[in-house]
N, CA, C and O of each residue as an XYZ file, in Angstrom:
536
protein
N     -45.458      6.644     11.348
C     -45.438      6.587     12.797
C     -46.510      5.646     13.310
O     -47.716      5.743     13.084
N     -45.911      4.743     14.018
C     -46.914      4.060     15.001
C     -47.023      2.540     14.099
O     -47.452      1.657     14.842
N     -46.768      2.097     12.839
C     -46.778      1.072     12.416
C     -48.179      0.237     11.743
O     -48.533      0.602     10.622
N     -48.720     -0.530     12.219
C     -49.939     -1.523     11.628
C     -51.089     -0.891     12.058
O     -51.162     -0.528     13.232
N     -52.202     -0.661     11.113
C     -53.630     -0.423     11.484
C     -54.143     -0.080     12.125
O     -54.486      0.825     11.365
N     -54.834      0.215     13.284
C     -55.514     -0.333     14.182
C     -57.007      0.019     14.002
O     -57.494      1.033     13.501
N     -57.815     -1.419     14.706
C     -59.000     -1.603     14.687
C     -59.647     -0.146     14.548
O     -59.115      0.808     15.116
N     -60.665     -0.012     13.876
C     -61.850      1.097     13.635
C     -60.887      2.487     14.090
O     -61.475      3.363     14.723
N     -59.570      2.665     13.801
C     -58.939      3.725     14.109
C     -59.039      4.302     15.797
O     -58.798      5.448     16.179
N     -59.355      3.434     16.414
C     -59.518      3.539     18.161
C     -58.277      4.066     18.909
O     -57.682      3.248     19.610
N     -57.892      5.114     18.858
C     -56.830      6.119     19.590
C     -57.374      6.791     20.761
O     -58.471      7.349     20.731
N     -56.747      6.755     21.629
C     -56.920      7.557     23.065
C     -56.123      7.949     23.307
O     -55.247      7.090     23.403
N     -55.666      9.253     23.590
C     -54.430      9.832     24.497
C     -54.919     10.352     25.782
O     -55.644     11.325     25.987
N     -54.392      9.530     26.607
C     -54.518      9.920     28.436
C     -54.006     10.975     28.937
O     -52.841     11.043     28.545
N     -54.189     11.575     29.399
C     -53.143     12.990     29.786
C     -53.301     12.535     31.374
O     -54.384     12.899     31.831
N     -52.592     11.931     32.168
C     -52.412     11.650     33.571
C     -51.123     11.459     34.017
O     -50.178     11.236     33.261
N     -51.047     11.538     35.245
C     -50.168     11.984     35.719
C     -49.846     10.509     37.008
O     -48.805     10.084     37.508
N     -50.914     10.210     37.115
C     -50.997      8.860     38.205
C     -50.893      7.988     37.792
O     -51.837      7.758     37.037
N     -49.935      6.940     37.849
C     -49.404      5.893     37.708
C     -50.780      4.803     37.980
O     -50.692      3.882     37.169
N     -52.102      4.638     38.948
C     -52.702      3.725     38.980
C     -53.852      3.661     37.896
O     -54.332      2.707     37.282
N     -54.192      5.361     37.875
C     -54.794      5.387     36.754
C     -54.685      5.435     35.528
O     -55.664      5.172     34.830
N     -53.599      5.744     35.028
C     -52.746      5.243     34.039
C     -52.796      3.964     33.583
O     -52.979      3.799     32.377
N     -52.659      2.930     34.372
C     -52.436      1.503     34.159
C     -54.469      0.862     34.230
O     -55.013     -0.152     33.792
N     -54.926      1.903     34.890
C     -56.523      0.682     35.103
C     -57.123      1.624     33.479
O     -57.798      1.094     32.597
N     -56.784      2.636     33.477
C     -57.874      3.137     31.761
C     -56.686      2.312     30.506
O     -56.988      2.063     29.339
N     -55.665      2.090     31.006
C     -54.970      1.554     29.824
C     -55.313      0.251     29.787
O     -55.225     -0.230     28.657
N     -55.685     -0.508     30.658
C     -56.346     -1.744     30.889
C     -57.556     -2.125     30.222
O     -57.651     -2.896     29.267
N     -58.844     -1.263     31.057
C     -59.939     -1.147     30.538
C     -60.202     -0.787     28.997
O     -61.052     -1.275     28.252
N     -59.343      0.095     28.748
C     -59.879      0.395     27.295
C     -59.376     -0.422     25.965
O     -59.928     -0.480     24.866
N     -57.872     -1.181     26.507
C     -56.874     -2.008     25.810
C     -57.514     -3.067     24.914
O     -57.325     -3.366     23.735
N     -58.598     -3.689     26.161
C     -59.389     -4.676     26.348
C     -60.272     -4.564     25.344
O     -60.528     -5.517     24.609
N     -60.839     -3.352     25.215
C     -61.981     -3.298     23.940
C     -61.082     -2.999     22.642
O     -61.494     -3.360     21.540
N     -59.961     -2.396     22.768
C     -59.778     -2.723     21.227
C     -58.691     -1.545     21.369
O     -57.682     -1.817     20.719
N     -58.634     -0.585     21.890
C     -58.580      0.444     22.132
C     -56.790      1.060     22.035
O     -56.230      1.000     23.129
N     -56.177      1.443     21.229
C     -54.692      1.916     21.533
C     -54.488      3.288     22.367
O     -54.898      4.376     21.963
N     -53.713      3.063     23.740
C     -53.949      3.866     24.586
C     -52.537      4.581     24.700
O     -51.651      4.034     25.357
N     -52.351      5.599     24.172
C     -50.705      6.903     24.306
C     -51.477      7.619     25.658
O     -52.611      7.939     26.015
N     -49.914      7.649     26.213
C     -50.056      8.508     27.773
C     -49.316      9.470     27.699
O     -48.257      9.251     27.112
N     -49.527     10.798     28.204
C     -48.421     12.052     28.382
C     -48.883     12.559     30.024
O     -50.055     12.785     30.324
N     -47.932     12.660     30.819
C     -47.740     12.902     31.857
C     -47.930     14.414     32.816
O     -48.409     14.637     33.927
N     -47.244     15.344     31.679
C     -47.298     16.578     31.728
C     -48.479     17.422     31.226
O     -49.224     17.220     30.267
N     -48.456     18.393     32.099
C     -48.975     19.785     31.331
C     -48.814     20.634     30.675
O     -49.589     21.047     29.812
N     -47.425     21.192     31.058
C     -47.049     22.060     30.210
C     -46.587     21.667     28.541
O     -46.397     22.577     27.734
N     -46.487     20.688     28.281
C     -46.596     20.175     26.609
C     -47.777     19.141     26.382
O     -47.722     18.307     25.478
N     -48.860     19.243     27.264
C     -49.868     18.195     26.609
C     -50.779     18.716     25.279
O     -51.334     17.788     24.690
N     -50.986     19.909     24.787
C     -51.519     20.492     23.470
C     -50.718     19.992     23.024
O     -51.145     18.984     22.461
N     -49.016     20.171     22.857
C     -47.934     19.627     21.879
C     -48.604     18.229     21.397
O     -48.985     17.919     20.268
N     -48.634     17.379     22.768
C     -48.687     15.550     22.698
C     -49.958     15.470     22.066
O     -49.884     14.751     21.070
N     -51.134     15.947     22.268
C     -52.047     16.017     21.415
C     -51.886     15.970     19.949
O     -52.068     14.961     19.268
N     -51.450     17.406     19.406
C     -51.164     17.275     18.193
C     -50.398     16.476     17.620
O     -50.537     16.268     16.415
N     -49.369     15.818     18.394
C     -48.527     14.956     17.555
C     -49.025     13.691     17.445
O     -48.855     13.095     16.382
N     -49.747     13.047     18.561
C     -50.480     11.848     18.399
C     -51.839     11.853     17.599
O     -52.199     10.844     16.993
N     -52.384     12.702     17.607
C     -53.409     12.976     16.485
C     -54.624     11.733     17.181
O     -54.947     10.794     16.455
N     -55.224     11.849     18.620
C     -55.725     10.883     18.679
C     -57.112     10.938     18.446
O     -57.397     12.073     18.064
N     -58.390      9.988     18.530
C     -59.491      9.832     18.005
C     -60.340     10.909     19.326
O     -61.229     11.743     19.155
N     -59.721     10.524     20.486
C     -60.001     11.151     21.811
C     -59.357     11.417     22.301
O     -58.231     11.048     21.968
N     -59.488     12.164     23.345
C     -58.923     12.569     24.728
C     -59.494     12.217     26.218
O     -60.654     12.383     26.595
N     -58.727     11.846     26.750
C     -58.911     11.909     28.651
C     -57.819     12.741     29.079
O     -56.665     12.754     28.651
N     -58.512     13.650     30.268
C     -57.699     14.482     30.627
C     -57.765     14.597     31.938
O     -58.875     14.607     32.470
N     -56.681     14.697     32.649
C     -57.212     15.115     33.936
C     -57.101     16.490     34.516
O     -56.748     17.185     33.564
N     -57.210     17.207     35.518
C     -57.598     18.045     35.891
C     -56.416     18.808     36.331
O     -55.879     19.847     35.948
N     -56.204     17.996     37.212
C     -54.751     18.065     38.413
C     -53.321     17.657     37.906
O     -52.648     16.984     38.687
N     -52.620     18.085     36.328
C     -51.294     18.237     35.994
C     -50.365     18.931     36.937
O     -50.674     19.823     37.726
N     -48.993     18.317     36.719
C     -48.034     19.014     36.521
C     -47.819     19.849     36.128
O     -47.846     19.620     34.919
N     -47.466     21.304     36.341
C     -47.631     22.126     35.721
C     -47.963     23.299     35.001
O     -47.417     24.345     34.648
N     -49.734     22.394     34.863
C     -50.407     23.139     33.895
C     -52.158     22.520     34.259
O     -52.434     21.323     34.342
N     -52.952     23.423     34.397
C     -54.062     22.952     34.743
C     -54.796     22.478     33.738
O     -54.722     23.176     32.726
N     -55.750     21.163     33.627
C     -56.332     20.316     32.393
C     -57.312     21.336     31.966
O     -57.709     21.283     30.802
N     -57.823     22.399     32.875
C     -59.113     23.092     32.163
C     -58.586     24.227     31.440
O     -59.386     25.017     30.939
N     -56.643     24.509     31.258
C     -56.303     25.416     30.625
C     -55.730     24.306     29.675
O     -55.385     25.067     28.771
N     -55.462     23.358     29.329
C     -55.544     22.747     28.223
C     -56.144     22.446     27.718
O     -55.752     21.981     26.648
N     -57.986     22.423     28.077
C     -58.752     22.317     27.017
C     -59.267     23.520     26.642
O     -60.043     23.615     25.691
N     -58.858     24.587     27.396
C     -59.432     25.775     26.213
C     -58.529     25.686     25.488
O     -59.045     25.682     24.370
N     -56.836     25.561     25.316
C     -56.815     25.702     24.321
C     -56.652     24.547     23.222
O     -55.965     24.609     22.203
N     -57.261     23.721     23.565
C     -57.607     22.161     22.372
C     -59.061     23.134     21.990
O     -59.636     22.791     20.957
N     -59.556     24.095     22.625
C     -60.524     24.635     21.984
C     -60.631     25.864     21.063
O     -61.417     26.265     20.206
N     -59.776     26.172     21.484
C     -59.272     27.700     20.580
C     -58.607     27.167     19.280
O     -58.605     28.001     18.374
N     -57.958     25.792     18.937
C     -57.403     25.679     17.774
C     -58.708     25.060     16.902
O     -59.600     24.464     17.506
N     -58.748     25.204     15.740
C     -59.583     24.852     14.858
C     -58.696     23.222     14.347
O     -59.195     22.670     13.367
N     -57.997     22.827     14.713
C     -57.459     21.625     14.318
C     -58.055     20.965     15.552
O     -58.830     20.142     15.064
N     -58.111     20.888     16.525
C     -58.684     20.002     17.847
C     -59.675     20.858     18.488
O     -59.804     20.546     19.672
N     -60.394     21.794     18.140
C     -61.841     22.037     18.179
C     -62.757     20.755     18.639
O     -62.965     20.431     19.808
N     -63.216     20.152     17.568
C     -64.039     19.668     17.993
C     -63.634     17.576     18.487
O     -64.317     16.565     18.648
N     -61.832     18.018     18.550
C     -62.186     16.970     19.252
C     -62.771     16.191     20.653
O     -63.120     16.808     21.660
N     -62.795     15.133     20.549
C     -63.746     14.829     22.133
C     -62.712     14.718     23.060
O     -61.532     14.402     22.904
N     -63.300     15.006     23.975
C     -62.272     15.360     25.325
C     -63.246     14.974     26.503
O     -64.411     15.371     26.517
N     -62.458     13.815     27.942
C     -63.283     13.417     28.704
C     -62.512     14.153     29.479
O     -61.341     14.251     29.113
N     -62.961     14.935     30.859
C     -62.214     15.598     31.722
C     -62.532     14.445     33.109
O     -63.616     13.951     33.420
N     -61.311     14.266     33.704
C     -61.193     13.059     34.513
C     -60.511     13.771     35.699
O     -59.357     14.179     35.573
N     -61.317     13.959     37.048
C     -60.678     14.602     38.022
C     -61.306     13.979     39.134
O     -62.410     13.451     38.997
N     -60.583     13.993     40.451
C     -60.788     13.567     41.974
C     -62.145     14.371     42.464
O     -63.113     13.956     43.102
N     -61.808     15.872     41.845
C     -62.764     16.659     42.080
C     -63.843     16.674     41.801
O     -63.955     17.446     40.849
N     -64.994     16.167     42.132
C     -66.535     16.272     41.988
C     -67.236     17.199     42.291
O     -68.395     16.793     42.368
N     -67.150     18.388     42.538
C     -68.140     19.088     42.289
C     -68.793     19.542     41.146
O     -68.317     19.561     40.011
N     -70.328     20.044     41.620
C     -71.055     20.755     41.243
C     -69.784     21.996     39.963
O     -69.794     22.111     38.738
N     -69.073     22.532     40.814
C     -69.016     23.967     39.799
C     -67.643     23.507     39.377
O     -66.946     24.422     38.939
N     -67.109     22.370     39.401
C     -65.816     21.420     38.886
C     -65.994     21.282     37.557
O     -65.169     21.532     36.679
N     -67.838     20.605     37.349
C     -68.423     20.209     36.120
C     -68.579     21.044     35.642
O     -68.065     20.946     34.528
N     -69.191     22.285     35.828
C     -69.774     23.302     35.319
C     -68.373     24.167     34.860
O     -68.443     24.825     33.822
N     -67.223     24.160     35.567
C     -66.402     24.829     34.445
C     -65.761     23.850     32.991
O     -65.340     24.159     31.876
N     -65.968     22.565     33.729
C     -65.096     21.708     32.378
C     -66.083     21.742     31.458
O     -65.773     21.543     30.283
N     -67.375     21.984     31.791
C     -68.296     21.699     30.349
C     -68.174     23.332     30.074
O     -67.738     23.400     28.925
N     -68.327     24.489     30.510
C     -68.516     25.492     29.963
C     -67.132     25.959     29.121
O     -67.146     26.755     28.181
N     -65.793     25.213     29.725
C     -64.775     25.413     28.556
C     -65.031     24.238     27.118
O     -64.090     24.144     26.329
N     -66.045     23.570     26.909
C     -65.930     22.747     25.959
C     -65.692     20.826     26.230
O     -65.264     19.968     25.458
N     -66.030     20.764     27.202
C     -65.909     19.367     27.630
C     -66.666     18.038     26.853
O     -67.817     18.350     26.545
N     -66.405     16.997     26.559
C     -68.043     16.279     25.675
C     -68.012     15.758     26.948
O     -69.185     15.919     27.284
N     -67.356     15.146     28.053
C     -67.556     14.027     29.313
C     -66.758     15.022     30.511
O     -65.978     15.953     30.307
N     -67.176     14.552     31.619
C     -66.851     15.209     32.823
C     -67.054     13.491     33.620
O     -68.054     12.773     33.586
N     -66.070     13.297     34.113
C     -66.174     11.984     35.091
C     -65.149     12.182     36.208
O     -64.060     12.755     36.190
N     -65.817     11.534     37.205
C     -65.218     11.671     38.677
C     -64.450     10.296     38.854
O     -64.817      9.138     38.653
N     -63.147     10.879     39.340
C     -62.355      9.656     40.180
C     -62.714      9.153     41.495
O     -62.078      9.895     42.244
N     -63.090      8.674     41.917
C     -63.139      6.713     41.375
C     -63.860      6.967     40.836
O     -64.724      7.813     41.065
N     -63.658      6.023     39.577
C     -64.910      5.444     38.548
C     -64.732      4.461     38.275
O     -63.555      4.190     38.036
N     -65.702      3.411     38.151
C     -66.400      2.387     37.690
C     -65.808      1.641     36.244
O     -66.174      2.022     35.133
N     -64.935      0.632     36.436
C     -64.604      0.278     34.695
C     -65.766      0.549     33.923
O     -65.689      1.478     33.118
N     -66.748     -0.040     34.010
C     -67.942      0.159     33.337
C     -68.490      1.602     32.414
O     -68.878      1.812     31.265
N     -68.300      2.274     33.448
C     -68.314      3.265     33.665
C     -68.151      4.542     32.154
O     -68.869      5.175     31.380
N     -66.728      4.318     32.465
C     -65.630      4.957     31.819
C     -65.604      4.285     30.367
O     -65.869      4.920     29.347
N     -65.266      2.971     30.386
C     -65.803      2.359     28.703
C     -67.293      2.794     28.397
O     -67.348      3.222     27.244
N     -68.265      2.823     28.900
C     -69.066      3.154     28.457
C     -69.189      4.668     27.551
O     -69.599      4.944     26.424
N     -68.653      5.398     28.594
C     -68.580      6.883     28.076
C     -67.526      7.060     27.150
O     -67.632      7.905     26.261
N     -66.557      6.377     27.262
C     -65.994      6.772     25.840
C     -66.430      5.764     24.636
O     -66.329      6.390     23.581
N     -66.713      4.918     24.492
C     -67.684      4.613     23.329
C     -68.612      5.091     22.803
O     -68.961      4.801     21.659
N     -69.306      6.093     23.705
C     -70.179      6.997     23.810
C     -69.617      8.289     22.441
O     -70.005      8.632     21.324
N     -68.422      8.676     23.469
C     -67.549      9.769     22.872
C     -67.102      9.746     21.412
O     -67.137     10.697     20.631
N     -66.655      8.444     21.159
C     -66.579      7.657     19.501
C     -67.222      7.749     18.502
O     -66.913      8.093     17.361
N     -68.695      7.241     19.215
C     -70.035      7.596     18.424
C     -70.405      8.854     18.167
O     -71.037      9.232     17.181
N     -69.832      9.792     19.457
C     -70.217     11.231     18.596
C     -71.299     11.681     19.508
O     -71.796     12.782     19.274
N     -71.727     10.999     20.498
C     -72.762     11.366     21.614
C     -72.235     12.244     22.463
O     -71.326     11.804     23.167
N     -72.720     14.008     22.681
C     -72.032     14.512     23.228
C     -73.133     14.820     24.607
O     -74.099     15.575     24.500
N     -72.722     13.969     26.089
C     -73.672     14.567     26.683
C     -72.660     15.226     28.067
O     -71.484     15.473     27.803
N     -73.096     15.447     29.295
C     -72.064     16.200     30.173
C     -71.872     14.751     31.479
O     -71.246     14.747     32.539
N     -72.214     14.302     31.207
C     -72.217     13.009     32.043
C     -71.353     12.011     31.780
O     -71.370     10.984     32.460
C-alpha cells in the first residue's frame, strides 16, 4: 500500500473536516517533505488512523460526528497508537480547551489561525519526539 519510499518515513494524517485547512497544512507540510492522508470524519477516524499507520497525527476538535477529544482518548486507550503523537488543531482557544486536550494525552495543542511557521515548526518538533503542550 501506498507504493515508493518516502523521505525519512514523514507521514501525517489530518483528521479535518475544512476544506481551507485541509489544503494550507497539506501545502505547508508537502513542502518539507512531508506525505499528507486526510480523513474527514469522526466517526471512523481511529479506523483511518490505524489503517494509514501514520508517523503523526493532526486532529481537529470540531468533527463530524464525533468529537477530536473523544478520538484521542481512544488513540490513547489502544496500546498500538498510545504513544503516538497527536497535534490537536481547533478554532477554540481557550484556556480549559488546552487543558482538556493535553490532560486526554495531547503532545501539541494549536489554535486556528495559525501561522505556516508555526505549525511546521511544531510538527518537526513532534517527529523529533519533543513533547511539549505548546
Amino acid at each position: 500500500m501506498g507504493g515508493e519510499p518516502l523521505t525519512n518515513g514523514k507521514r501525517v494524517l489530518l483528521i479535518e473536516d475544512e476544506p481551507n485547512i485541509i489544503e494550507a497544512v497539506r501545502f505547508i507540510l508537502s513542502r518539507d517533505g512531508w506525505h499528507v492522508a486526510t480523513h474527514s470524519q469522526g466517526s471512523d477516524a481511529v479506523d483511518a488512523v490505524r489503517a494509514k499507520a501514520p508517523d503523526l497525527v493532526i486532529l481537529d476538535v470540531m468533527l463530524p460526528d464525533r468529537s477530536g477529544y473523544d478520538i484521542l482518548a481512544d488513540l490513547r486507550a489502544d496500546d498500538a497508537t498510545r504513544a503516538l503523537p497527536v497535534m490537536v488543531l481547533t478554532a477554540r482557544g481557550q484556556q480549559k480547551d488546552r487543558e482538556a486536550a493535553l490532560s486526554l494525552g495531547a503532545t501539541r495543542f494549536m489554535v486556528k489561525p495559525f501561522a505556516n511557521a508555526d505549525l511546521l515548526n511544531a510538527v518537526r518538533d513532534m517527529a523529533a519526539g519533543l513533547q511539549t503542550g505548546d
